[in-house]
Every structure is written in C-alpha cells, then in structure tokens.
C-alpha positions in Angstrom: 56.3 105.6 -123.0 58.0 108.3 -120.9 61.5 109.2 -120.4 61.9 107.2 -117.0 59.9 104.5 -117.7 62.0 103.9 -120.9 65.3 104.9 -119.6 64.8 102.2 -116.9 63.1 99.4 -119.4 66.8 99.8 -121.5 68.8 99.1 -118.6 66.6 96.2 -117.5 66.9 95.2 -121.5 70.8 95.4 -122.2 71.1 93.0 -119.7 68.8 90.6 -121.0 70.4 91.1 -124.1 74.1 90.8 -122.7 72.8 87.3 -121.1 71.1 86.1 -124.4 74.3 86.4 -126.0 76.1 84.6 -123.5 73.6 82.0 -123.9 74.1 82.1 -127.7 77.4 81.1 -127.4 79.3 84.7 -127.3 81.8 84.4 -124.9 81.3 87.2 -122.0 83.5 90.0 -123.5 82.2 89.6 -127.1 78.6 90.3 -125.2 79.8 92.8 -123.4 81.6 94.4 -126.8 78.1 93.8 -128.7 75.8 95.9 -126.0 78.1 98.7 -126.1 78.5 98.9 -129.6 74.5 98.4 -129.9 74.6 101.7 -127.2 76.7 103.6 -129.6 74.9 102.7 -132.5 71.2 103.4 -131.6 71.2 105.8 -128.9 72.7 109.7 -128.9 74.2 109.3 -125.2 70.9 108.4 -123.4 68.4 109.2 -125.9 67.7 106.9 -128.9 68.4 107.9 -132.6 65.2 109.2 -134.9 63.4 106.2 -136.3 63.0 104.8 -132.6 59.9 104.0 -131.3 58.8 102.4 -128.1 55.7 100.8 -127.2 53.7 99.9 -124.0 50.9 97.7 -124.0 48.9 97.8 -120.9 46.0 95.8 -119.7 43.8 98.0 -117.6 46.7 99.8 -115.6 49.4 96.9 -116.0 52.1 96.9 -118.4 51.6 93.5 -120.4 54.0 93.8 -123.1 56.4 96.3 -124.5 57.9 96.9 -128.2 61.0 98.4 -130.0 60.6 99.4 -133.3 63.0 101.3 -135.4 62.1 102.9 -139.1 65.2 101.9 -141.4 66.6 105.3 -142.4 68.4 103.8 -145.3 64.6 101.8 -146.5 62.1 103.9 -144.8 59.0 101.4 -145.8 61.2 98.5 -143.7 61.8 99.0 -140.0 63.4 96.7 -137.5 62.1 94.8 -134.2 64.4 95.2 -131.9 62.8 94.0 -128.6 59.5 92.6 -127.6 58.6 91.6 -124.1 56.0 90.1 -121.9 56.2 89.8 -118.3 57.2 86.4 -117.2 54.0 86.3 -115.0 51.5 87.0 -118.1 53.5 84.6 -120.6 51.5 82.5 -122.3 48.6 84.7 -122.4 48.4 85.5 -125.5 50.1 89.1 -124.7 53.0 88.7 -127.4 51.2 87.5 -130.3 48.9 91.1 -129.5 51.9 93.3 -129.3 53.5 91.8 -132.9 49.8 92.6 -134.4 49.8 96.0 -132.5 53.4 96.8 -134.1 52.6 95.7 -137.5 49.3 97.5 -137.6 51.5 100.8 -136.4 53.9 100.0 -139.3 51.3 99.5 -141.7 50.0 102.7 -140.8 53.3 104.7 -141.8 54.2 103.3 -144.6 56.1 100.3 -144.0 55.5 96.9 -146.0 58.6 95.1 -144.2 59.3 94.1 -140.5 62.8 92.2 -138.9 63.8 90.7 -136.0 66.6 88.6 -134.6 65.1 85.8 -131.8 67.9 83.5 -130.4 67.7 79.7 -131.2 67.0 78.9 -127.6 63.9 80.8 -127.5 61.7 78.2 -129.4 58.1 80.2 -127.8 59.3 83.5 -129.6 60.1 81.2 -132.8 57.1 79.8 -132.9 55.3 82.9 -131.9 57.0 84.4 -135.3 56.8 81.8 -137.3 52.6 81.5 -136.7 52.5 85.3 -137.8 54.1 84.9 -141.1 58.2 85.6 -140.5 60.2 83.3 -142.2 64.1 82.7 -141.1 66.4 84.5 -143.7 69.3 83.1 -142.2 70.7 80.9 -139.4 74.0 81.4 -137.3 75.4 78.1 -135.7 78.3 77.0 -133.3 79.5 74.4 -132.0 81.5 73.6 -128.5 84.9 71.5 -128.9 86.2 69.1 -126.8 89.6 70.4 -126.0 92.1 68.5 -127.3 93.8 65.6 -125.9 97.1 65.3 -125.5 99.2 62.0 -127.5 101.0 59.9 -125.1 104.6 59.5 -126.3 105.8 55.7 -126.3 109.5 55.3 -124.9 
C-alpha cells in the first residue's frame, strides 16, 4: 500500500474506530482519549511502528478489502489484527472471509502460529465471519445503561 493511500485509509479508519467505541458504550471523550492514545502507541508521528503491515486486496483494479496486521514484538510468532475492511458496496461477497485467509497465509509464511483481533459486539457479520474461521472469544466486555435514579417523595 503506498504512503497516501495509507495515510488517507488511517484517517478514514480512526474515525470508524472513534464511532465504534461510542457505539460500544464509551462515552465520547473516553473514545476520543482511546484513538489518541492508539496514535501514540502504534505510530512514530505519521508513520507506523516496525511490526506494521498493511494490506490491499484488489479485484481487477478496485480495492475490495484492506488489512492491518501488526508482528507482536514482545511474541514475534503472534501478531495482532488490528483492522479489516470491505467496502460497504462489496459486503457480503465473500471479500472478508478472502482477506482473513490472505492475512493468515502471510503470517503463516513468517513465522507466526497466532493471530488476534478485537470485533465489537454489535458487529454480529464480523463475529460470525471469525468464528467460521476458527477464532474463539478469549474474553467478553459488558455494560449496562442505568435508569437514572428517581427521586423519593417526602410525605408531610
């Protein structure tokens, strides 16, 4: 992937990723908290950190799917999904499942007998995209809304 067409990819990504929080439940500064602290974390200024990896996967000249992959530099034979995406228009085409079997067959090929991801509970496609290749959930994070709380009437 080149510079532009990743630089501009991130941008379009960290928002997704700022509204998928929200979604989750993260209130909007705590999403706004995690995508720069993400930024900090992965990236040197603009550039990502060694490890990173980004994938295109075209169909003819289109762009059909796209892949983050990071090598764990603390477990190099693990490395970490951070982002797979299919154009809303060729959902459902079978495009995603091709990218996860692309990106494991890449990790296979360097080493790596361990792949992560995070998908949101919302996304029950991606879920049961994973689940069908073999992922299993190694833990689950749940909230729950409160009513507020209502006030007691004092009796006179």
């Amino acid at each position: 992937m080149g510079t532009e067409d990743l630089h501009e990819w991130l941008e379009s990504l960290w928002g997704e990723y700022e509204e998928s929080l929200r979604r989750s439940g993260e209130s909007e500064a705590a999403a706004r908290t995690n995508v720069a602290r993400n930024r900090r974390e992965l990236f040197d200024g603009d550039e990502p950190k060694a490890g990173h990896h980004f994938f295109v996967l075209r169909s003819g000249t289109e762009v059909v799917g796209r892949v983050w992959i990071a090598v764990q530099s603390e477990s190099p034979t693990e490395a970490y999904i951070f982002d797979v995406i299919v154009p809303e228009e060729r959902r459902g085409e079978g495009w995603g499942r091709e990218a996860m079997l692309r990106a494991e067959t890449w990790a296979r090929g360097k080493g790596i007998s361990r792949l992560g991801l995070n998908v949101f509970g919302y996304n029950t496609v991606a879920r049961r995209l994973y689940e069908s290749l073999g992922y299993r959930e190694t833990a689950i994070r749940m909230l729950k809304d409160l009513d507020p709380p209502v006030e007691k009437e004092t009796i006179h």
